[in-house]
C-alpha positions in Angstrom: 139.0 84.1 119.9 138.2 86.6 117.1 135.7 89.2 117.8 133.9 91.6 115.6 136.7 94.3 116.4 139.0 91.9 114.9 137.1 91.4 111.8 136.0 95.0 111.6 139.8 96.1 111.5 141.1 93.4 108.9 137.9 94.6 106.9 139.4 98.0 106.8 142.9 96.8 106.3 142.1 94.7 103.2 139.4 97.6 101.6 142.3 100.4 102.5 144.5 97.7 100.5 142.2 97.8 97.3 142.2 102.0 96.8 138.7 102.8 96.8 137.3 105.9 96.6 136.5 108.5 99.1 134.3 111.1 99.2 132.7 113.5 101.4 129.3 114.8 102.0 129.0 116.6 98.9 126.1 118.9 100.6 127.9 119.7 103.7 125.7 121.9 105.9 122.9 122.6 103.4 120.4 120.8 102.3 119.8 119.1 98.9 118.9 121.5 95.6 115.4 120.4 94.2 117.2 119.6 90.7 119.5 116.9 92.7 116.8 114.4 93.5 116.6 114.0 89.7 120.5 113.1 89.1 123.1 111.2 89.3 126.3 112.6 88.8 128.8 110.2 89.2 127.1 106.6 89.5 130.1 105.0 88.9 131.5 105.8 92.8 129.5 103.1 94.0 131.6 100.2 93.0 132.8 101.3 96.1 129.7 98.8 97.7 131.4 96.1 95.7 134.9 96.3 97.2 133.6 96.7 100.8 131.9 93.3 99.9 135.0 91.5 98.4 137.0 92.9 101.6 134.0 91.5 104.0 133.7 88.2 102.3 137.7 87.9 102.2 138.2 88.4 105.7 135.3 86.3 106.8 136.5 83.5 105.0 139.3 83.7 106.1 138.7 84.7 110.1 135.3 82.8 110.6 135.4 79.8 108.1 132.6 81.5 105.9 131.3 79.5 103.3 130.4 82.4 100.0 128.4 80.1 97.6 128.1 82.3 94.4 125.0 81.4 92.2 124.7 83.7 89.7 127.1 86.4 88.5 127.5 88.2 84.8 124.7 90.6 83.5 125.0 93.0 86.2 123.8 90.6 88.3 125.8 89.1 91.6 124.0 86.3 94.2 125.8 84.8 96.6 125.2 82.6 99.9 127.4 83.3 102.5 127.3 80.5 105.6 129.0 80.3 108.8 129.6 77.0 109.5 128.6 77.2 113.5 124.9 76.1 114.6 122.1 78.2 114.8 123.1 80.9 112.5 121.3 82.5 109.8 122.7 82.5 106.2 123.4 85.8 104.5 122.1 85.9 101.1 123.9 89.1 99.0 121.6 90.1 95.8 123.3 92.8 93.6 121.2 94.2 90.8 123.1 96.8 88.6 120.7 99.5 87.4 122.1 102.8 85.6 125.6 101.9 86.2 124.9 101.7 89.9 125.0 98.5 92.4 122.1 98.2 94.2 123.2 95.5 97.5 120.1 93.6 98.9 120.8 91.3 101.8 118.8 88.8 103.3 118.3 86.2 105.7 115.8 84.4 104.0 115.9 85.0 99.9 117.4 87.3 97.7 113.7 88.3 96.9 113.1 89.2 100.5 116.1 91.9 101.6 115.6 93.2 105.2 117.8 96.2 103.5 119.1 97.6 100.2 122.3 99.8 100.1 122.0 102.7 98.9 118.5 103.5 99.2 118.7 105.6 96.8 121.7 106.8 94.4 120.1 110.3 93.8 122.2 113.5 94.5 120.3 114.4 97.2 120.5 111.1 98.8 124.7 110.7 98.5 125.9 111.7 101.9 129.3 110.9 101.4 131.2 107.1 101.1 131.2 107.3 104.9 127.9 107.4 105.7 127.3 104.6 102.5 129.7 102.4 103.9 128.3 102.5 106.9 125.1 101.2 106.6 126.9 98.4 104.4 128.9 97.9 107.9 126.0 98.0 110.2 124.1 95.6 108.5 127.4 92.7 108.1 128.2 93.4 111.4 124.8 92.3 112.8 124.8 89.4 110.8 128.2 88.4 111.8 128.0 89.4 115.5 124.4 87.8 116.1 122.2 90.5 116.8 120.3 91.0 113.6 116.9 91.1 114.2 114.0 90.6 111.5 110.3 90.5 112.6 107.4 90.1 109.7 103.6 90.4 110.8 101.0 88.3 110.3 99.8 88.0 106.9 96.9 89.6 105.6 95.8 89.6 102.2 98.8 87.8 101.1 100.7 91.1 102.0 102.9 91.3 105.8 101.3 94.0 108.0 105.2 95.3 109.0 108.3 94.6 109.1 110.7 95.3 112.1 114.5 94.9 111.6 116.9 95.8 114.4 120.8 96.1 113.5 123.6 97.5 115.6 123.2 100.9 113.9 119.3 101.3 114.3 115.9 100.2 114.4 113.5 100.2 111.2 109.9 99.5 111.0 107.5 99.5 108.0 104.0 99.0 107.5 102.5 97.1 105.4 99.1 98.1 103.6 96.2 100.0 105.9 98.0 99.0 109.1 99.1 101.2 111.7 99.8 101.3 115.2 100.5 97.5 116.2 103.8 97.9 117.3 104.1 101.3 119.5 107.6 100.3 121.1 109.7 98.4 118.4 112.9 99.0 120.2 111.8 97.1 122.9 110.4 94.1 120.8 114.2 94.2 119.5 115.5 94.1 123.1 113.1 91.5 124.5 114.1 89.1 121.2 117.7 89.8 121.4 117.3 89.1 125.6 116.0 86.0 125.1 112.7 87.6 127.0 108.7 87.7 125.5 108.5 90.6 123.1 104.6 90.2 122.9 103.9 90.2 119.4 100.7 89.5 118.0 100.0 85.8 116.8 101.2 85.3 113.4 104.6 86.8 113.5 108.2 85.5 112.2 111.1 86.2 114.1 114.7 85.3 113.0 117.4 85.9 115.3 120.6 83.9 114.7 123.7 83.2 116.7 126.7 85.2 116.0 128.9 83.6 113.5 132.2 84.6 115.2 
C-alpha cells in the first residue's frame, strides 16, 4: 500500500530530478528593511511553485491513479482538476494566475474562485523566506488533500458574505473572519479535531464542512 511517505519521497525524487532552484532565507536573523515590502527582486524564482506542481501531479498519477483534468492553460493562466479515483474524496482544483512574472497557486476544494489557500501569500521581499519555507506550504497543503485530513469550514452566510472561514492542514490551523464578526469560534483547533474524529464540533447552524477521504 502506498502512503504519503511514499509519495512525499518520489515527489522529492522527481523535483530533485528537474534542477530547481534553491535559496535561502535571504533575511536570516533580521527582520525585513521597510524598502523590501515594496520589491521584488527576483520574481522569476518562483517557477519553482510550478515544478513542485508538475513533480506532485506526476507522481500522483502515477502512485494513486490521479485523474489532472487541465481546462485552461496559455495567458499566464493554468486550471486544472485533479481527481482521485476512490470514493468520498474531494477534488483538488489548482488555479495559477501569473501576475508580474510571478505564479500565484490557488487551490480549492470547491472552485478555482474559492481557494482555501494561495501560495505565496505574498512575493514581496520581505515576505520571501527562502524556497524551503515556500515549498512548504505548497507541501502542507497537497499533503492534506492527498492524505485526507484537509479540513475547510465556511460560516453561515450573512449579507451574501461567510462570517469565517476555518481551514485545518497538516501544517497548521487558519481562521478568518468575515465582515463585523468576531468571536464565534474561540477554539478552532478543536473544531478541526472533532471533524477530523468523526466527533460534533459544535458549529453554529449554517456552516459547510468538507472533509474528504484520503486519496491514497
Amino acid at each position: 500500500m502506498t502512503t504519503i511517505a511514499d509519495v512525499k519521497t518520489e515527489v522529492d525524487r522527481v523535483f530533485d530530478a528537474f534542477g530547481a532552484p534553491y535559496w535561502p532565507n535571504p533575511h536570516g536573523d533580521r527582520s525585513a528593511a521597510e524598502e523590501e515590502y515594496s520589491r521584488v527582486t527576483n520574481p522569476e524564482r518562483y517557477q519553482v511553485l510550478m515544478l513542485r506542481l508538475k513533480a506532485w501531479q506526476r507522481v500522483l498519477a502515477t502512485l494513486c491513479d490521479v485523474d489532472v483534468d487541465t481546462l485552461t492553460t496559455g495567458s499566464g493562466r493554468l486550471q486544472q482538476q485533479w481527481s482521485s479515483p476512490h470514493k468520498g474524496t474531494l477534488p483538488l482544483h489548482v488555479s495559477v494566475v501569473t501576475f508580474d512574472e510571478v505564479p500565484f497557486v490557488g487551490l480549492s476544494v470547491t472552485c478555482d474562485a474559492d481557494p482555501f489557500d494561495v501560495v505565496p501569500d505574498c512575493a514581496c521581499d520581505a515576505c520571501d523566506y527562502g524556497s524551503g519555507d515556500l515549498l512548504g506550504v505548497l507541501d502542507a497543503n497537497l499533503t492534506a488533500v492527498v492524505d485526507g485530513s484537509l479540513v475547510v469550514v465556511t460560516g453561515p452566510i450573512v449579507d451574501d458574505e461567510p462570517t469565517f472561514h476555518l481551514v485545518g492542514t497538516g501544517r497548521d490551523c487558519a481562521l478568518t473572519w468575515g465582515r463585523d464578526e468576531t468571536g464565534m469560534l474561540s477554539e478552532p483547533e478543536a473544531v478541526i479535531d472533532a471533524i477530523r474524529s468523526g466527533d460534533d464540533p459544535l458549529l453554529p447552524s449554517g456552516c459547510t464542512v468538507l472533509h474528504g477521504r484520503s486519496w491514497l
